[in-house]
LOBAMAR-556184 format. One record per residue (C-alpha): x, y, z. Coordinates in Angstrom, 1 decimal, always signed. Layout:
{{X Y Z}}
...
This chain:
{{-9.8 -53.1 -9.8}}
{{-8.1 -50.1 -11.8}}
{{-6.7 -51.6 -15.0}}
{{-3.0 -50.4 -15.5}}
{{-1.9 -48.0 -17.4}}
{{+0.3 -49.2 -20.4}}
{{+3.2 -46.8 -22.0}}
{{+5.5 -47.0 -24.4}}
{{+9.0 -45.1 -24.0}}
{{+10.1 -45.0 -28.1}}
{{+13.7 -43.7 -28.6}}
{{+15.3 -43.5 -31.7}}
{{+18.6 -45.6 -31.7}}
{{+21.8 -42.8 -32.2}}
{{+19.2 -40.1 -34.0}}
{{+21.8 -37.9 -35.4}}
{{+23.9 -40.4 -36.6}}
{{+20.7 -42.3 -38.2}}
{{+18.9 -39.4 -39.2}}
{{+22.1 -37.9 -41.3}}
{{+22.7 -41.5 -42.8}}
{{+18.9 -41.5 -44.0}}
{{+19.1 -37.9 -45.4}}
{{+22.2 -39.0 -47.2}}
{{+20.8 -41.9 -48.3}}
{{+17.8 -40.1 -49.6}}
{{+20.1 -37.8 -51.9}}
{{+22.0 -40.4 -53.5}}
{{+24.5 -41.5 -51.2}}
{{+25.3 -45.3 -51.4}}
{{+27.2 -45.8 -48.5}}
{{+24.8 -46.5 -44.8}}
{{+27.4 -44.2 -42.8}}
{{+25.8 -46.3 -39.6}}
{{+27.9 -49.9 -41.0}}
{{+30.8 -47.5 -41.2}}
{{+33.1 -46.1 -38.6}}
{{+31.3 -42.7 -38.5}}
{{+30.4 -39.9 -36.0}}
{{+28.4 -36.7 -36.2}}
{{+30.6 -33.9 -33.9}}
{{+31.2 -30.3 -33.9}}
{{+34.3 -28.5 -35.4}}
{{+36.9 -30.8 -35.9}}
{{+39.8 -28.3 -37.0}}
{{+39.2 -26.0 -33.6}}
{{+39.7 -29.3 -32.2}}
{{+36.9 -28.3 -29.6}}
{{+34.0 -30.6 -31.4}}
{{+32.6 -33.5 -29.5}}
{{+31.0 -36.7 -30.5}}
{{+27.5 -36.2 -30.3}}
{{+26.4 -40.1 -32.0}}
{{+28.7 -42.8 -33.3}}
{{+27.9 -45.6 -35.7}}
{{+27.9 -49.3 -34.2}}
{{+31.7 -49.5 -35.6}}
{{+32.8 -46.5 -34.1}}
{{+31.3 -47.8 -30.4}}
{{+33.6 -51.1 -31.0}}
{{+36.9 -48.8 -31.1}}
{{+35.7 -47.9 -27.4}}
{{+34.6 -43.9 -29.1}}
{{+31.7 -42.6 -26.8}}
{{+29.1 -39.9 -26.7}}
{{+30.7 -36.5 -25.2}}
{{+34.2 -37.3 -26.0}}
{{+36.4 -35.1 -27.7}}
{{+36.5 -35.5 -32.0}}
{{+40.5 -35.3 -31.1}}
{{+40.4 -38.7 -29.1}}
{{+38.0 -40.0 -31.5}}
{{+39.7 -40.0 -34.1}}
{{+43.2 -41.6 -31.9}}
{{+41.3 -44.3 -31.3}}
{{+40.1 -44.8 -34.9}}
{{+42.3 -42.8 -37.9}}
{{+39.9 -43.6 -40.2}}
{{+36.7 -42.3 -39.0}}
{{+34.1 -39.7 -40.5}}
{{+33.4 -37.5 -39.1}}
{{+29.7 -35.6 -40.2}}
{{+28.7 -31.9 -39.2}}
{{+25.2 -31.9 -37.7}}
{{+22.2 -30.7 -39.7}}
{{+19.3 -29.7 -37.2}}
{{+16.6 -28.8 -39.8}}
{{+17.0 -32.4 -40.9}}
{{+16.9 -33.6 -37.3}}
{{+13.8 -31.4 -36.6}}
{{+11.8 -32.8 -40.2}}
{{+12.9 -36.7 -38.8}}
{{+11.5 -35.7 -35.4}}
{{+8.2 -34.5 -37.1}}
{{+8.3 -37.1 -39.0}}
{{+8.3 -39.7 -36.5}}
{{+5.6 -37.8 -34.0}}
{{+3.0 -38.2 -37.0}}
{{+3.4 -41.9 -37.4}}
{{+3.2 -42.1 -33.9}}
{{-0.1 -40.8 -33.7}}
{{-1.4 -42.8 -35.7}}
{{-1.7 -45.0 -33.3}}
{{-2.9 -42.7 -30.2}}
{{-3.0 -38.8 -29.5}}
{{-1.4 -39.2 -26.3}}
{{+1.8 -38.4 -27.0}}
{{+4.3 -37.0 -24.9}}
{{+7.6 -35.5 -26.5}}
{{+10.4 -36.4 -24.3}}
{{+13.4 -34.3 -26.6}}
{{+13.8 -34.4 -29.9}}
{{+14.7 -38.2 -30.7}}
{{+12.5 -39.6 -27.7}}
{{+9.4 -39.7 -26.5}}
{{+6.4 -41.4 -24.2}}
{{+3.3 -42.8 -25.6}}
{{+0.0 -44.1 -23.3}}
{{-2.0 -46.8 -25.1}}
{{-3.8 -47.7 -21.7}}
{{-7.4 -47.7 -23.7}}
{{-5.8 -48.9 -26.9}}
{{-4.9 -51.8 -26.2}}
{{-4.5 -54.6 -23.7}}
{{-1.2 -55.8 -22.0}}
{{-0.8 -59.1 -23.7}}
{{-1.0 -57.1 -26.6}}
{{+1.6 -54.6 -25.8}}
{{+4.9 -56.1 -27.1}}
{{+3.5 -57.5 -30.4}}
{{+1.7 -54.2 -30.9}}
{{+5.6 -52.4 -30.0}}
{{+7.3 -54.5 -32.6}}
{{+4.4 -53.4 -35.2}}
{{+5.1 -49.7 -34.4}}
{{+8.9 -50.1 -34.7}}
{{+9.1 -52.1 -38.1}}
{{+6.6 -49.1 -39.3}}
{{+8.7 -46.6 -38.4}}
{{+12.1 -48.7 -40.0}}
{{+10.0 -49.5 -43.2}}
{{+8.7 -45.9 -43.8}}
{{+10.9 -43.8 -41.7}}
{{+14.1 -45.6 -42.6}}
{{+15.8 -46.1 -39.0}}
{{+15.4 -47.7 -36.1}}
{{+14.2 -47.4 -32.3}}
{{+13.8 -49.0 -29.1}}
{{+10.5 -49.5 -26.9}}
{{+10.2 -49.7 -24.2}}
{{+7.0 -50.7 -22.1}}
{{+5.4 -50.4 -18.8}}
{{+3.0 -49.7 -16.8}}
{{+4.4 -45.8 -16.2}}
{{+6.8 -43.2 -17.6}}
{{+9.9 -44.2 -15.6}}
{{+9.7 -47.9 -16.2}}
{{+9.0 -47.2 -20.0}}
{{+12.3 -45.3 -20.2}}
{{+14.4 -48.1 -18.2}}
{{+12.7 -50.9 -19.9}}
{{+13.7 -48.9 -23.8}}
{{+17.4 -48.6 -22.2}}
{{+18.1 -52.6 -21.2}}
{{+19.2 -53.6 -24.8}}
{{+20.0 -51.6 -27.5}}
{{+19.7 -51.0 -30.8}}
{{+16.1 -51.9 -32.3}}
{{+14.4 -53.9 -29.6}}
{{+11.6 -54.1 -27.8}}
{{+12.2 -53.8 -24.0}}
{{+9.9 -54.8 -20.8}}
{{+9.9 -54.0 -17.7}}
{{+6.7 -54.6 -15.3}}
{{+6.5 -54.6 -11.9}}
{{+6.8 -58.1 -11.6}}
{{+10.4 -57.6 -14.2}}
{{+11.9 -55.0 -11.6}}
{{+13.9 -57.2 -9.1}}
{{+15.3 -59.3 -12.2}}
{{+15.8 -56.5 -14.6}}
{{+16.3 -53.6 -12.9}}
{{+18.0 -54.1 -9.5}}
{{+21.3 -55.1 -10.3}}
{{+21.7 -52.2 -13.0}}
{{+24.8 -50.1 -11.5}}
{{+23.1 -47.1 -9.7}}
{{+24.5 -44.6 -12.2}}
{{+21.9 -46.4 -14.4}}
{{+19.1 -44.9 -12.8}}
{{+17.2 -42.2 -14.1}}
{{+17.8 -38.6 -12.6}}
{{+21.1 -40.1 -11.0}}
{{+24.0 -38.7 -12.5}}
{{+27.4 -39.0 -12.2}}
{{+27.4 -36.4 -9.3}}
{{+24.5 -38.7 -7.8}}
{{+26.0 -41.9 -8.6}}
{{+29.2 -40.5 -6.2}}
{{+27.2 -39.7 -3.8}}
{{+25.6 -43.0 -3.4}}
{{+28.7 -44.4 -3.5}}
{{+29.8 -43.2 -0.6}}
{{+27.3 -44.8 +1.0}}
{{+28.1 -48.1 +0.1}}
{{+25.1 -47.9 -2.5}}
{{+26.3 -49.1 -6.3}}
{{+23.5 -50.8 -7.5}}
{{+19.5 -50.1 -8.0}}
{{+18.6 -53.0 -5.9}}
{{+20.6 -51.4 -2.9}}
{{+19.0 -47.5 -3.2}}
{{+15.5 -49.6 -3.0}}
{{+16.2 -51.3 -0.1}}
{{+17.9 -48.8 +1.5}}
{{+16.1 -46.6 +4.3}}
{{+14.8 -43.9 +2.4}}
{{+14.9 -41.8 +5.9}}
{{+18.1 -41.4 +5.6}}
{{+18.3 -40.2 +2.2}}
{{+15.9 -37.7 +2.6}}
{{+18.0 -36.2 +5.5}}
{{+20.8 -36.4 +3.4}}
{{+19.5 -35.5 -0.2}}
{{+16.3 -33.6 +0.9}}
{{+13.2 -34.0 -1.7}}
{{+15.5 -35.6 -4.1}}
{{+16.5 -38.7 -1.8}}
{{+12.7 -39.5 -1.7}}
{{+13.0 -39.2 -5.2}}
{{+15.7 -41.5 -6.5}}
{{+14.6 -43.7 -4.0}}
{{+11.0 -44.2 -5.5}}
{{+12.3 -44.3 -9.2}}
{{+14.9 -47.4 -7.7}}
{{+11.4 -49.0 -6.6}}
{{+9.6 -48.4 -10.0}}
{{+7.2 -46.0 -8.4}}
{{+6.4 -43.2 -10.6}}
{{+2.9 -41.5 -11.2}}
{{+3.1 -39.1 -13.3}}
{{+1.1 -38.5 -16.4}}
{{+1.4 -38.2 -19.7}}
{{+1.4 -34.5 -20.8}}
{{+0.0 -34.4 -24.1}}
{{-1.8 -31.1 -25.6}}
{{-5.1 -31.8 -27.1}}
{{-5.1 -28.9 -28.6}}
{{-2.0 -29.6 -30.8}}
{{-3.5 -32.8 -32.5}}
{{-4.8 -31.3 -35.7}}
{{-6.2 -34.6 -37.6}}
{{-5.8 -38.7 -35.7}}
{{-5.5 -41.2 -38.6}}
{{-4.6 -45.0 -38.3}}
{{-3.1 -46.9 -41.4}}
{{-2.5 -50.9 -41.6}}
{{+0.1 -52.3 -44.3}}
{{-1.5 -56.2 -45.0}}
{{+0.4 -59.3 -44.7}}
{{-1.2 -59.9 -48.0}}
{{-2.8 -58.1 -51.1}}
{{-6.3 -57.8 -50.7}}
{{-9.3 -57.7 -53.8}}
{{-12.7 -59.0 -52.0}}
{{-14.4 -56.2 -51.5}}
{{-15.7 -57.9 -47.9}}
{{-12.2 -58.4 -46.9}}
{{-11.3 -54.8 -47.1}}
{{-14.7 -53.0 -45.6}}
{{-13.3 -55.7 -42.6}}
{{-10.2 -53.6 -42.4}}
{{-11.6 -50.4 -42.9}}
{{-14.1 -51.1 -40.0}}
{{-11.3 -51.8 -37.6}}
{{-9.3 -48.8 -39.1}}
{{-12.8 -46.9 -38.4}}
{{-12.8 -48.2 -34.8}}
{{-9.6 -46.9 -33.5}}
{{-10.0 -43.1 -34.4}}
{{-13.3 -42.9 -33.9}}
{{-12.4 -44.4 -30.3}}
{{-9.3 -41.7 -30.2}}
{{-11.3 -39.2 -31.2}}
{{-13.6 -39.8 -28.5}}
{{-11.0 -39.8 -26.2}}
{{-9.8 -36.2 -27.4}}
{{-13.6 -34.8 -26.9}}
{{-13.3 -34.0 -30.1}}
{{-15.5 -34.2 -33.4}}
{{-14.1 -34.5 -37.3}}
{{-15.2 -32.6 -40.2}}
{{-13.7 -34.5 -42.6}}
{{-12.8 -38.0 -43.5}}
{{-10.4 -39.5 -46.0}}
{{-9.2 -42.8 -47.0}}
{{-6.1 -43.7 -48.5}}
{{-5.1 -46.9 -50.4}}
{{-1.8 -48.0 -51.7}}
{{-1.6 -50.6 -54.6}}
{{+0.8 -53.4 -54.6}}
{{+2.1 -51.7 -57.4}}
{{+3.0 -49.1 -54.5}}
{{+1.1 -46.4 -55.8}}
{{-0.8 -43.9 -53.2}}
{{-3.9 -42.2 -53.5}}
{{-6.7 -40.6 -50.9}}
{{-9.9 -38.7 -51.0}}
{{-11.6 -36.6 -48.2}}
{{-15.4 -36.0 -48.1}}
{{-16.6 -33.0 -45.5}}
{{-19.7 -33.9 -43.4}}
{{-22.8 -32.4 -43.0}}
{{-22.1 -32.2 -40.0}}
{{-19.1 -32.9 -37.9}}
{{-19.6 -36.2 -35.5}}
{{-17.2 -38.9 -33.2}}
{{-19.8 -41.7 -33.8}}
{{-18.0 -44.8 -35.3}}
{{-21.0 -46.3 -37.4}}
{{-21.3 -43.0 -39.1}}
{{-17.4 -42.9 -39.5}}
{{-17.7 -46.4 -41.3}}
{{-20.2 -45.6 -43.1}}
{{-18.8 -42.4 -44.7}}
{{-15.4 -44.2 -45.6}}
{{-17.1 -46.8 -47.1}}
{{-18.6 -44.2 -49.4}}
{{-15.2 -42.5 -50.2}}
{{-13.7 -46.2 -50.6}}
{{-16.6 -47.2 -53.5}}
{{-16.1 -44.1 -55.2}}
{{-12.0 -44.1 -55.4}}
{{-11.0 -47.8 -55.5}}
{{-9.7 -48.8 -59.5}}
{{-10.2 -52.6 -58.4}}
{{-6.2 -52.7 -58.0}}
{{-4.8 -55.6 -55.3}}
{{-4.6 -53.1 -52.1}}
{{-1.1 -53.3 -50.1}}
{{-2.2 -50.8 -47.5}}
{{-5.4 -49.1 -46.3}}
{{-5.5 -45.3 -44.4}}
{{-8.4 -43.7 -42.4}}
{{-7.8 -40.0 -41.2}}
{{-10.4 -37.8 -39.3}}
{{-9.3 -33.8 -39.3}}
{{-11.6 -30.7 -39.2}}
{{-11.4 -31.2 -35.7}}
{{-13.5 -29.5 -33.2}}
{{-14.9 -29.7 -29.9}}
{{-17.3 -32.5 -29.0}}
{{-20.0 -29.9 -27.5}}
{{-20.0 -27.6 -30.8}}
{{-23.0 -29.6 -33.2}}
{{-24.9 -28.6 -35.8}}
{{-28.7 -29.9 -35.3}}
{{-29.4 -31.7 -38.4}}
{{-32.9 -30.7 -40.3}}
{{-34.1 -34.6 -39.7}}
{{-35.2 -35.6 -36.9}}
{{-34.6 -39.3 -37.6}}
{{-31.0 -38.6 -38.4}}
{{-30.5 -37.0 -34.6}}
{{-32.0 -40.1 -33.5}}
{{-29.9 -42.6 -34.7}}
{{-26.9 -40.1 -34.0}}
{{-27.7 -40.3 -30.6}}
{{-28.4 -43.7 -30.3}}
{{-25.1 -44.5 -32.1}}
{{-23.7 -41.9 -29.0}}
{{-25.0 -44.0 -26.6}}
{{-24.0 -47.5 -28.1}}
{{-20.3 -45.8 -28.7}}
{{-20.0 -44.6 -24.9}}
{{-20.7 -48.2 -23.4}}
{{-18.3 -49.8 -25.8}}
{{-15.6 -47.3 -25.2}}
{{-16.4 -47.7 -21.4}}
{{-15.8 -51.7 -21.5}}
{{-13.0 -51.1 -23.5}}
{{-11.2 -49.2 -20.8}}
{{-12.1 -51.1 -17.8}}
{{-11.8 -54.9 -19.5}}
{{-9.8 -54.4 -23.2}}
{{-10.5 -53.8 -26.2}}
{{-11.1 -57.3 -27.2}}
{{-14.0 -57.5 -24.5}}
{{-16.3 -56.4 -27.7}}
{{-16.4 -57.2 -30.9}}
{{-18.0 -56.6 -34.0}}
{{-19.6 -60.2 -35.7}}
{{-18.3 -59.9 -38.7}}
{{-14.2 -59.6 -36.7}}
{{-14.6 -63.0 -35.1}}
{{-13.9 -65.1 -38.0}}
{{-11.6 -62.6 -39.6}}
């Protein structure tokens, strides 16, 4: 039986709004614009600027998205009103598309504040909502705002499921959610119906989800063409398309782990680097791609970073040699300080195919046995979990 897939829909909660309040704060402002009555909009004084986000206050004075700055500020006389700043929204998005792929290359960017991610081989469904909450206090601790995630099994349930509650929470919505969740949404809910749509449907005595799905999907394609088939099949929570990520783009996969605790035994921390080893070795796998180079970072409880990179001999995917070479880094870099967080990064990237033959013959060996050890893990991995195998020394960790 195919395992399903699992995605995450991550959507930053009022972007602009957030991402100006975190610029600000950055610079030396000491007022959070978002506990504030406070909107970013266009040119106030040609009176022809719109709201394009609003704080949490400004939503309770009944000020929405598209509405004029004019009737903003009618509803609430003392609001602020921010310009936008694009080459701060652009650094933000960058910013947040990194961390994200930290966790997995396949990364889909929706827009600028939103986008899909598909941890199918990462990690398994009763994982997937502890794993969500992980990502999103990551991205509040380091990034300084907030998102919603929303997960399911494909792209269009991902997006409704990040949509249900809002802001800065973690959203399901499986197949087994859809009738419960999903149905009695108001049709204008739906993805790809707008308010033209939602008229439409209307008419036809269709105003919620619940009632497109069950309605005969005939008649909507005679009426709406390709489209009708379309809306219908989103009201159902069918929806195959993939995730379209470009390989090509990912220029270094890295993982990173902040611990619950501060960690000095040196056992305890080749434990976490061996798990941080496992994932991008496994992502990098996935990429058909080899690394060049690997670094390790630490930060001290004392919060101080640091990193060194070693270059291969010669560039390789295999996870034991992975561990082994961030080990070596690790001996040569750590001061003995109590360790708050632990980095491994693979870059140099290059195709899996492209490999220098290496002048012993015992070290191709044990390369290619390694190979062959890594490709039956991975492929247990993706048809049972990730937790189907495990490494001895993780079972009593």
């Amino acid at each position: 039986m195919k395992k399903d897939r699992i995605i995450f829909h991550v959507d930053v909660n009022s972007a602009f709004l957030s991402w100006t309040a975190v610029d600000k704060l950055n610079n030396g402002e000491k007022i959070d614009i978002r506990n504030i009555p406070s909107v970013i909009g266009g040119d106030e004084e040609a009176r022809h600027g719109v709201v394009l986000a609003k704080s949490t206050p400004a939503k309770k004075y009944g000020i929405v998205t598209g509405e004029s700055l004019y009737s903003a500020r009618k509803k609430c006389p003392e609001i602020l009103v921010f310009k936008p700043s694009f080459s701060v929204y652009q650094k933000c998005s960058k910013n947040l598309m990194g961390l994200l792929r930290e966790y997995t290359p396949f990364i889909e960017q929706y827009s600028i504040d939103e986008c899909f991610m598909d941890l199918t081989n990462d990690i398994s469904e009763s994982e997937a909502t502890e794993f969500a909450y992980k990502i999103k206090a990551k991205v509040r601790k380091e990034l300084g705002f907030t998102v919603n995630v929303g997960i399911s099994t494909n792209k269009l349930l991902a997006k409704m499921a990040s949509e249900l509650e809002k802001p800065d929470k973690v959203n399901t919505l499986y197949r087994n959610e859809i009738k419960t969740k999903m149905w009695p949404l108001p049709v204008g809910d739906l993805f790809m119906v707008g308010r033209s749509g939602k008229e439409k449907l209307n008419k036809l005595f269709i105003h919620n989800i619940g009632e497109l799905a069950s309605f005969d999907v005939d008649i909507l394609v005679n009426k709406f063409k390709s489209y009708g088939r379309l809306i219908w099949e989103y009201a159902n929570g069918i929806d195959n398309s993939s995730i379209n990520h470009n390989v090509e783009e990912i220029k270094n996969i890295s993982n990173s782990t902040t611990l619950s605790e501060d960690l000095t035994r040196i056992d305890d921390i080749r434990n976490v680097l061996m798990e941080l080893c496992e994932t991008v070795a496994f992502r990098l796998r996935k990429t058909n791609k080899c690394c060049s180079f690997v670094s390790v970072t630490i930060r001290t409880n004392n919060f101080k970073n640091y990193s060194h990179q070693k270059k291969l001999k010669t560039p390789t995917n295999c996870t034991n040699s992975i561990i082994e070479v961030s080990n070596e880094i690790f001996k040569e870099m750590w001061k003995k300080e109590p360790i708050r967080l632990l980095g491994v990064q693979l870059s140099g990237l290059c195709d899996s195919e492209i490999k220098q033959m290496s002048l012993f013959e015992n070290e191709n060996k044990d390369e290619d046995k390694n190979k062959a050890l890594d490709k039956t893990i991975d492929l247990l991995r993706e048809k049972y979990g990730v937790e189907v195998v495990k490494r001895s020394s993780f079972i009593k960790k």
